[in-house]
Each structure stands twice: as C-alpha cells, then as structure tokens.
N, C-alpha and C positions, 0 to 999 in steps of 0.2 A: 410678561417678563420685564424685570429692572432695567432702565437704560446705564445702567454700571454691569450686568449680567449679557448683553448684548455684547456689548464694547470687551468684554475680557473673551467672550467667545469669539468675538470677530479676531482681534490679538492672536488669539491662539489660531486658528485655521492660518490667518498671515503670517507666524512663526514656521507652522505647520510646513507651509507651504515654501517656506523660505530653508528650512531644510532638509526639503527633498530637492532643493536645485545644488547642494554643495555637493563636491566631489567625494568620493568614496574616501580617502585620505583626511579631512577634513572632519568627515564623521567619525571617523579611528578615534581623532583626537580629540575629539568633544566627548568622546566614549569614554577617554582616557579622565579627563578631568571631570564627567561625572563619576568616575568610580573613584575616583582621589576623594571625592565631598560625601561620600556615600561611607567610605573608610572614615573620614573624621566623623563623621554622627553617628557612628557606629563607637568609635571612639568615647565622644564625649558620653553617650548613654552607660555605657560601659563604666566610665569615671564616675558619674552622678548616681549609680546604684552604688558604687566602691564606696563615695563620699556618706550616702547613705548611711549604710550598714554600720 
C-alpha cells in the first residue's frame, strides 16, 4: 500500500475518532450543514443538465 494511502486512512480513523468524541448537539449541526452541501450539489447537477438540454 502507498505511503499517500496510509496517511489518508490513518486521517480518516483520526477524524473518525474525533467525531465520536463531540457531543450529540454538535453532530445535529454538522448534520445540518452536511445537508445544506448535499442540497447545493443537488442543486448544481440539476442546473448543469438544465444548462445542457
């Protein structure tokens, strides 16, 4: 395995694990603005088949 593949999985476990230490309220709102970012790419997909056609 890649030492650039190592390093993005070690990253991620250390995220991982960073949040499962935030409080329940906290995770609300990281909820909250990954669905705000999930609503914009949704968005722009939406726009760039529009722009398409």
């Amino acid at each position: 395995m890649s030492e650039w593949i190592q390093r993005l999985i070690q990253s991620k476990r250390a995220y991982r694990s960073k949040l499962a230490t935030l409080p329940f309220e906290e995770k609300i709102i990281l909820l909250g603005q990954l669905r705000q970012r999930s609503l914009l790419i949704q968005a722009a997909k939406h726009q760039r088949r529009t722009d398409e056609s």
